[in-house]
Backbone as JSON Lines, residues from 0, in Angstrom:
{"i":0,"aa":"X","n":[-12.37,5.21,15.69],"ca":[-11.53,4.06,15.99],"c":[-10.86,3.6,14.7]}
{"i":1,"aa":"X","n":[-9.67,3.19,14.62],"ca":[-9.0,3.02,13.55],"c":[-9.29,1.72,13.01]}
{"i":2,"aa":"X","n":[-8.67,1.24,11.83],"ca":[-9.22,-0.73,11.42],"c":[-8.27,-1.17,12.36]}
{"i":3,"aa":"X","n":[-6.81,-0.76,12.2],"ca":[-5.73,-1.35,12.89],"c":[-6.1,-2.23,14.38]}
{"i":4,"aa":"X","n":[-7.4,-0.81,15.26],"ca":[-7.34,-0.98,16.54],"c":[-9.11,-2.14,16.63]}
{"i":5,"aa":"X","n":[-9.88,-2.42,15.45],"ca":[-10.92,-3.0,14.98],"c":[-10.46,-4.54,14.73]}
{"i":6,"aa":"X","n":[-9.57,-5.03,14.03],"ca":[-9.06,-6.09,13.9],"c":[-7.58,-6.32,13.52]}
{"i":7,"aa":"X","n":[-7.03,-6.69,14.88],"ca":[-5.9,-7.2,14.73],"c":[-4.63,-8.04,13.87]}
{"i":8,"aa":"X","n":[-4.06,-7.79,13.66],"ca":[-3.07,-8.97,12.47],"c":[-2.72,-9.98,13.12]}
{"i":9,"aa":"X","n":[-3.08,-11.44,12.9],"ca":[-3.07,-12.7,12.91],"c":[-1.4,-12.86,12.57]}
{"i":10,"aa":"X","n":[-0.23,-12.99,13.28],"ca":[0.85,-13.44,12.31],"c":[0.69,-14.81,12.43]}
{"i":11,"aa":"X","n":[-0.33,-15.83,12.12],"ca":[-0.27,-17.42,12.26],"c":[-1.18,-17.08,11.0]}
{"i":12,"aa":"X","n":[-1.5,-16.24,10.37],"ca":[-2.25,-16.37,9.2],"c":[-1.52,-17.13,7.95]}
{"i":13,"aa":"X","n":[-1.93,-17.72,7.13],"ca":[-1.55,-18.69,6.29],"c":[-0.56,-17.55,4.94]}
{"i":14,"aa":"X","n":[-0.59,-16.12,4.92],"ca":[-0.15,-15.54,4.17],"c":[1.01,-15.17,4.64]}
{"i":15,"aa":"X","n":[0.89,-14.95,6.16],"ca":[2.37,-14.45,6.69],"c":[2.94,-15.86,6.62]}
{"i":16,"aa":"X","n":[2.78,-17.06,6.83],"ca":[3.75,-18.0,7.1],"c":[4.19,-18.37,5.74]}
{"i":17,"aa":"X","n":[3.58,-17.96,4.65],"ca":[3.94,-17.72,3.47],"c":[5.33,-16.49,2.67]}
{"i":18,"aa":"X","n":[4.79,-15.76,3.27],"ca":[6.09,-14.65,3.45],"c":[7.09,-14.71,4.64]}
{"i":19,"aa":"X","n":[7.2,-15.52,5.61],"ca":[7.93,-16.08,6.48],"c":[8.99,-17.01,5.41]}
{"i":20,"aa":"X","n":[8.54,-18.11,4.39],"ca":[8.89,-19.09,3.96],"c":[8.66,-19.88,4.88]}
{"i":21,"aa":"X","n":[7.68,-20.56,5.46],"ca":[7.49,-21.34,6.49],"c":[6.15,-22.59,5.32]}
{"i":22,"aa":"X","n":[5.71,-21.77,4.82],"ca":[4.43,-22.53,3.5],"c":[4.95,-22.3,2.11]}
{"i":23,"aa":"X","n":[5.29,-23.04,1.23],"ca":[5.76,-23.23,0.26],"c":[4.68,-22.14,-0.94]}
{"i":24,"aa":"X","n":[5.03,-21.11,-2.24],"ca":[4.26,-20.82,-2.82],"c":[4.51,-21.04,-3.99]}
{"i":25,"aa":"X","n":[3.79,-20.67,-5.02],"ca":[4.28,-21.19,-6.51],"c":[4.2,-19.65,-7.3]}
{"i":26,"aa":"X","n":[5.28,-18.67,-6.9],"ca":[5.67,-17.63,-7.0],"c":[5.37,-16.91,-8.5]}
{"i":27,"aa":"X","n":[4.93,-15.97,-8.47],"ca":[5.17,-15.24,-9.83],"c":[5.83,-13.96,-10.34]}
{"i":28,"aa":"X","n":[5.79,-13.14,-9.05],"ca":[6.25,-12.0,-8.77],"c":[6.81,-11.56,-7.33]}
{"i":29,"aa":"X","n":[7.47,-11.14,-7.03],"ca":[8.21,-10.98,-5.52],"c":[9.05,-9.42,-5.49]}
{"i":30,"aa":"X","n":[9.16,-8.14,-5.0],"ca":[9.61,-7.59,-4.87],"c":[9.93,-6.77,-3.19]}
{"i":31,"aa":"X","n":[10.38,-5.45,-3.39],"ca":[10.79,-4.97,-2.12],"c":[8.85,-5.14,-1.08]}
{"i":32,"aa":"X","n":[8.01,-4.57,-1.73],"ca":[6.59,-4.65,-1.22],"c":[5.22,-5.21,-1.54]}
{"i":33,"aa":"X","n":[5.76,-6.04,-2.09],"ca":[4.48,-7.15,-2.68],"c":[5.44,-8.93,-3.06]}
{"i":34,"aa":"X","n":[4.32,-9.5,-2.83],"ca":[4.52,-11.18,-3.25],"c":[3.14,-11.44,-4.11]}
{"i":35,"aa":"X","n":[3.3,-12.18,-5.25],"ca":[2.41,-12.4,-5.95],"c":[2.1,-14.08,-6.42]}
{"i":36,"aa":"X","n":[1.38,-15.15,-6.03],"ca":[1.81,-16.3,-6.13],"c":[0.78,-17.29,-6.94]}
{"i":37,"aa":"X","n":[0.15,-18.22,-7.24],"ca":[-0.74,-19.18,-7.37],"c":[-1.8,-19.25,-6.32]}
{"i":38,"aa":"X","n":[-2.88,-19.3,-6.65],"ca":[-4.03,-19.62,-5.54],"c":[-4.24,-20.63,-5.48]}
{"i":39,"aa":"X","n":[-3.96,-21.6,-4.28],"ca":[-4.34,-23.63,-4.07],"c":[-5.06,-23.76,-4.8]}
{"i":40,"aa":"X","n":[-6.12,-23.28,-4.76],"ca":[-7.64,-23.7,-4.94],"c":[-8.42,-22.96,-6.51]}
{"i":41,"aa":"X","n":[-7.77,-22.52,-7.46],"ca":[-8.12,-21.7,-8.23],"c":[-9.78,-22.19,-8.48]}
{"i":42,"aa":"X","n":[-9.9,-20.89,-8.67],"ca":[-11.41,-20.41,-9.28],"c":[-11.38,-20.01,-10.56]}
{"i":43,"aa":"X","n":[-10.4,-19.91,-11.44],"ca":[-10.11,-19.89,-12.87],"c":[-9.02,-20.19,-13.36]}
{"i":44,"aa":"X","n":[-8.93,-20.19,-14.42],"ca":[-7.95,-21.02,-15.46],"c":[-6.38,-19.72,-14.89]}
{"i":45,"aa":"X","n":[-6.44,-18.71,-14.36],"ca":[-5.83,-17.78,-13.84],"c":[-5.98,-17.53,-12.78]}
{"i":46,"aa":"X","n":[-5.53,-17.48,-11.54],"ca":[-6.13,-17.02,-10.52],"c":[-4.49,-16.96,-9.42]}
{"i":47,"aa":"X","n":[-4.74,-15.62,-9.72],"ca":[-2.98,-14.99,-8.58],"c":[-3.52,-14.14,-7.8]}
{"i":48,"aa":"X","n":[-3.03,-14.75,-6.5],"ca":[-3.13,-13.78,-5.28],"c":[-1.53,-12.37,-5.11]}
{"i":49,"aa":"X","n":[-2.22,-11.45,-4.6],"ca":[-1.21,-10.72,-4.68],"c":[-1.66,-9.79,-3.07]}
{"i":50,"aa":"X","n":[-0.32,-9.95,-2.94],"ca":[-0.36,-9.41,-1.22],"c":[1.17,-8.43,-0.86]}
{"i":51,"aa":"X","n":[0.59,-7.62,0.04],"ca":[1.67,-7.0,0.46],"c":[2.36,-7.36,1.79]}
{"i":52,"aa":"X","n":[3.67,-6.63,2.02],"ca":[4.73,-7.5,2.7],"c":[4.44,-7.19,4.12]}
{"i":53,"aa":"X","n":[3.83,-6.14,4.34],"ca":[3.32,-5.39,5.62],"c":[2.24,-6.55,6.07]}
{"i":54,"aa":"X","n":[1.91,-6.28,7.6],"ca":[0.65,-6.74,7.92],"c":[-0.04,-5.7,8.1]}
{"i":55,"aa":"X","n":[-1.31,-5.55,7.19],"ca":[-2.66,-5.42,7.01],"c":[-3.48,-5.95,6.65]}
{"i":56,"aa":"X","n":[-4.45,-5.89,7.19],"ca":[-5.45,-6.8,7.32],"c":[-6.86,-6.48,5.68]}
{"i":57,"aa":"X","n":[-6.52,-5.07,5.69],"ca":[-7.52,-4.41,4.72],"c":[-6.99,-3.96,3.82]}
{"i":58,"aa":"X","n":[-8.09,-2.88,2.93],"ca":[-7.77,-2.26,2.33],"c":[-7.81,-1.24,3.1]}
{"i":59,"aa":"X","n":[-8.82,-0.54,3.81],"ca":[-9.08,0.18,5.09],"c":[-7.53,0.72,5.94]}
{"i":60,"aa":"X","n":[-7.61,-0.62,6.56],"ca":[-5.94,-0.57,7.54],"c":[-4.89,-0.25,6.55]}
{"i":61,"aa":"X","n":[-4.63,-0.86,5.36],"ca":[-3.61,-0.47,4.65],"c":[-3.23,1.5,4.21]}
{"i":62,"aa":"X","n":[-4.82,1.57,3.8],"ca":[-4.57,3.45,3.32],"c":[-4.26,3.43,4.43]}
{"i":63,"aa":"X","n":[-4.96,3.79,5.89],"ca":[-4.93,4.06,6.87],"c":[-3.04,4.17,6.97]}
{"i":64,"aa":"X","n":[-2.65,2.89,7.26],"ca":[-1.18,2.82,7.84],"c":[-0.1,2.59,6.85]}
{"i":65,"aa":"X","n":[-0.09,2.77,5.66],"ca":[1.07,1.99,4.6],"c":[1.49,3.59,4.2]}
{"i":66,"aa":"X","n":[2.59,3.11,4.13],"ca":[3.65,4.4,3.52],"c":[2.97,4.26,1.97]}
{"i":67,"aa":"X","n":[3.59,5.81,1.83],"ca":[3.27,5.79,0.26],"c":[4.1,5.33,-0.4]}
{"i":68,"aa":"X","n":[5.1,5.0,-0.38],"ca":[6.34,3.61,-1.2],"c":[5.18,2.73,-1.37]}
{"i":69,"aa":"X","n":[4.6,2.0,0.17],"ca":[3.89,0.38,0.23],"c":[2.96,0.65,-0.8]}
{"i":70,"aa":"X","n":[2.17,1.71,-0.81],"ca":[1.04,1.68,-1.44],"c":[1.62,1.76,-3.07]}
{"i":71,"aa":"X","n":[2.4,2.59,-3.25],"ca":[2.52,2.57,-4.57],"c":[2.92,1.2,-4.97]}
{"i":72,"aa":"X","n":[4.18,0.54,-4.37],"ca":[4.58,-0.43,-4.58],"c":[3.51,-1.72,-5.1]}
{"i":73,"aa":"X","n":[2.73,-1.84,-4.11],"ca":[1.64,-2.95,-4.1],"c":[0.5,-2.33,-5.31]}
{"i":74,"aa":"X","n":[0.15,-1.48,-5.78],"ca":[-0.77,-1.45,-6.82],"c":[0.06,-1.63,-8.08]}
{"i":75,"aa":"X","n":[1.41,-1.21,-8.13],"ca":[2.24,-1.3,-9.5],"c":[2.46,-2.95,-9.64]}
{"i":76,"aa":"X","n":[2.32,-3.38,-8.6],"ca":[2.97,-5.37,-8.29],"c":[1.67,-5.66,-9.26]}
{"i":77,"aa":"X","n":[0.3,-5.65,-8.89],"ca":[-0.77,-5.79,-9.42],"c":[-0.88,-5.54,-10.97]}
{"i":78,"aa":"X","n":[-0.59,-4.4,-11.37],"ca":[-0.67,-4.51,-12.71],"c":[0.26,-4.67,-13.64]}
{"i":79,"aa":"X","n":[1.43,-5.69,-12.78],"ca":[2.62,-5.76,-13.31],"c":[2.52,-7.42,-13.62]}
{"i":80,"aa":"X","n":[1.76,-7.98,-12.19],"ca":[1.46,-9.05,-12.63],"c":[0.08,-9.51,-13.7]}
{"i":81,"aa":"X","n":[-0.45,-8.63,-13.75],"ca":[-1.33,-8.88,-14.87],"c":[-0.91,-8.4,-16.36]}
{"i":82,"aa":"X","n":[-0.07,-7.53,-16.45],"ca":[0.83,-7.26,-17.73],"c":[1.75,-8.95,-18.18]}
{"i":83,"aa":"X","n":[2.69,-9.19,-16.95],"ca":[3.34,-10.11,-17.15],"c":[2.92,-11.7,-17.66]}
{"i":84,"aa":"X","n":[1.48,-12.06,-16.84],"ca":[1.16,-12.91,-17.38],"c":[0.27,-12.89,-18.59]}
{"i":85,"aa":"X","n":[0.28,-11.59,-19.45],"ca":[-0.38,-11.21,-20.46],"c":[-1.6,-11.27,-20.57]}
{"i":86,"aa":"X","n":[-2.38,-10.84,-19.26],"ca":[-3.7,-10.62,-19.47],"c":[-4.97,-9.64,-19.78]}
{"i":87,"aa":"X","n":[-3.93,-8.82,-20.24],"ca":[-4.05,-7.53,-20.82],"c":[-5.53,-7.47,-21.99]}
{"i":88,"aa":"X","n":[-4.76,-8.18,-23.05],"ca":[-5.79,-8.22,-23.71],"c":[-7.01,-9.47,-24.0]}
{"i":89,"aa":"X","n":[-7.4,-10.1,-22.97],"ca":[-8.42,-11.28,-22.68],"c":[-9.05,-10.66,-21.6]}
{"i":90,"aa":"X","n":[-8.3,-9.61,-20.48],"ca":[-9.28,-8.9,-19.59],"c":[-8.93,-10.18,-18.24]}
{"i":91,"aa":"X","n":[-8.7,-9.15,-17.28],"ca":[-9.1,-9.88,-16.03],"c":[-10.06,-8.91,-14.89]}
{"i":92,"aa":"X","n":[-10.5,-9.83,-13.49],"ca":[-10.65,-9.26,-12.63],"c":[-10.05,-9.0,-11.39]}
{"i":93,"aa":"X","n":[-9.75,-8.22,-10.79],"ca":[-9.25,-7.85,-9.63],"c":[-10.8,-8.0,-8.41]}
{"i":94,"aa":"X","n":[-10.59,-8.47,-7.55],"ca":[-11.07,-9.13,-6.15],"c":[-10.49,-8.73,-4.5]}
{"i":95,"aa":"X","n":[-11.13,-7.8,-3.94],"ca":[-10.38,-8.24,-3.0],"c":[-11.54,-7.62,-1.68]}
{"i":96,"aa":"X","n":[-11.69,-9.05,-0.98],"ca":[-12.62,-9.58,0.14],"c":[-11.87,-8.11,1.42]}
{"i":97,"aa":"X","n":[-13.5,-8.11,2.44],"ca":[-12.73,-7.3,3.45],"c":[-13.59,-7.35,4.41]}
{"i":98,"aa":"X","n":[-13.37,-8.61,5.07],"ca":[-14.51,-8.74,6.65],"c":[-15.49,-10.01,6.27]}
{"i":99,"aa":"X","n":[-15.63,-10.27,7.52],"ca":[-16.72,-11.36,7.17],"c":[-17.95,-11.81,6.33]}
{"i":100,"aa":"X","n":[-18.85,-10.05,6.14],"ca":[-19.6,-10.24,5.24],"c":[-19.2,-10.82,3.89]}
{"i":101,"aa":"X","n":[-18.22,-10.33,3.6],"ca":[-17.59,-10.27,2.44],"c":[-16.77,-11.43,1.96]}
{"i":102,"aa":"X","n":[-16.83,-12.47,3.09],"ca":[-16.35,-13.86,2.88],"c":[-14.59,-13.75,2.95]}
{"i":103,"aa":"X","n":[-14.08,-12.62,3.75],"ca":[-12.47,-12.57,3.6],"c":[-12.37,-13.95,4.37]}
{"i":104,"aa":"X","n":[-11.13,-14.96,3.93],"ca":[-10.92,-16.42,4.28],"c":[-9.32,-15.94,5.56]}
{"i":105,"aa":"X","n":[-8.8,-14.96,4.49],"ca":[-7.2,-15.02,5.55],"c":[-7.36,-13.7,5.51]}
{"i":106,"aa":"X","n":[-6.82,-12.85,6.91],"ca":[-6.94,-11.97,7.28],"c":[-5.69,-11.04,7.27]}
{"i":107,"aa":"X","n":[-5.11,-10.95,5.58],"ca":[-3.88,-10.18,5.15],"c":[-4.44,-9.75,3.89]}
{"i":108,"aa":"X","n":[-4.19,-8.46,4.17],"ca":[-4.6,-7.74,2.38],"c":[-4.52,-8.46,1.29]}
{"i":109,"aa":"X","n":[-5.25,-8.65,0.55],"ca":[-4.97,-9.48,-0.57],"c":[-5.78,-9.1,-1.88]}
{"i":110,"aa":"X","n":[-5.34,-9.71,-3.14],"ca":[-6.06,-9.35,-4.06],"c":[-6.17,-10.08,-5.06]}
{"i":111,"aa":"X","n":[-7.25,-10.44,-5.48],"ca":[-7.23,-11.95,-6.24],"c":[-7.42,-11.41,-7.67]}
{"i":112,"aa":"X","n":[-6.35,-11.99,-8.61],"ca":[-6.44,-11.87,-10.28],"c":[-7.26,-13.09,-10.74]}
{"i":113,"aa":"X","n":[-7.99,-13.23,-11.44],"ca":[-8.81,-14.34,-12.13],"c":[-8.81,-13.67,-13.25]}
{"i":114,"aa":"X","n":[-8.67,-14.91,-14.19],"ca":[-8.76,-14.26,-16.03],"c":[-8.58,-16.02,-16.36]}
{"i":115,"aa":"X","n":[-8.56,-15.91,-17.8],"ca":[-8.5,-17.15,-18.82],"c":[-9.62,-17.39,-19.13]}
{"i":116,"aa":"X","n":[-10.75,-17.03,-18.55],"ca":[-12.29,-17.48,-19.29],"c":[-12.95,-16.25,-19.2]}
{"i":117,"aa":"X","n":[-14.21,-16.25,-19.88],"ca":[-15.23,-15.36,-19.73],"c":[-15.69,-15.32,-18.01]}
{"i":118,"aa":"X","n":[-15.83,-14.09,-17.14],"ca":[-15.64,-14.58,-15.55],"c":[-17.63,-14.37,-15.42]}
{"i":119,"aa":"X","n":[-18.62,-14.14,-16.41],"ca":[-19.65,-13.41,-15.96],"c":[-19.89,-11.99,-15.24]}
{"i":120,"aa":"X","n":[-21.01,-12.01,-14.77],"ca":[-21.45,-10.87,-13.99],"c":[-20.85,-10.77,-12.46]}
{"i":121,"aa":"X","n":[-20.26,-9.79,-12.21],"ca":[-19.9,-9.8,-10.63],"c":[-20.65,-10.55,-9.63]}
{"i":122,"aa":"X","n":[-21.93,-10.21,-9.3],"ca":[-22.79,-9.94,-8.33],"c":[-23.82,-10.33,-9.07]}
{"i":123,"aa":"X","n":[-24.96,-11.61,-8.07],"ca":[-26.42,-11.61,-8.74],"c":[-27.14,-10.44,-8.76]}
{"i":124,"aa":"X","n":[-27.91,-10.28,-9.41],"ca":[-28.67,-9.08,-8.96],"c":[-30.06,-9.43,-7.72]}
{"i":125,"aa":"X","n":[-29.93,-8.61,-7.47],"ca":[-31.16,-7.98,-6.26],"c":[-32.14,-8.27,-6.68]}
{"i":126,"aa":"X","n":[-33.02,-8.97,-5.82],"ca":[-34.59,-9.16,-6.66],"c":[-35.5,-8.63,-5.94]}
């Protein structure tokens, strides 16, 4: 069974009404296959969401269904926006949630940049 046919695309999701222009963003990057913007709520002194223009829901659905333009497009957006806002050499992390376990909040591919501080250890460890 495919992701596509596993979970559906929401277009009332808060990312499409974002790429609609229907929700205002505080933009950093925008091209033919990616939008890259401010996160409301940051979790660091840096913190850019970066999403592609397609609806997918995953990373999963995306290999699955994205042309190879989308795909290339959307990983070059990523390290274009982390070049651009010069976080090159302070180091960032790339993030990106996929299903409930995993705490995904909006259900459009996404990928969260955090940098400007020391971020710690990923993951507690297992005891």
């Amino acid at each position: 069974m495919s992701v596509s046919a596993r979970q559906s695309y929401d277009d009332a999701n808060v990312f499409a009404r974002i790429l609609r222009g229907e929700i205002p963003a505080r933009k950093v990057h925008e091209d033919e296959w990616s939008l890259a913007f401010h996160d409301i709520n940051p979790q660091a002194p840096v913190h850019v969401l970066v999403i592609p223009k397609g609806r997918y829901v995953s990373f999963a659905d995306f290999s699955e269904r994205a042309s190879e333009a989308e795909i290339a497009g959307f990983i070059r957006a990523i390290g274009k926006v982390a070049r651009e806002l010069g976080l090159e050499d302070g180091g960032y992390r790339l993030l990106a949630n996929a299903g409930v376990h995993a705490h995904q909040e909006v259900p459009h591919l996404h990928v969260h940049i955090f940098a400007g501080r020391p971020l710690g250890p990923m993951l507690a460890r297992a005891g």
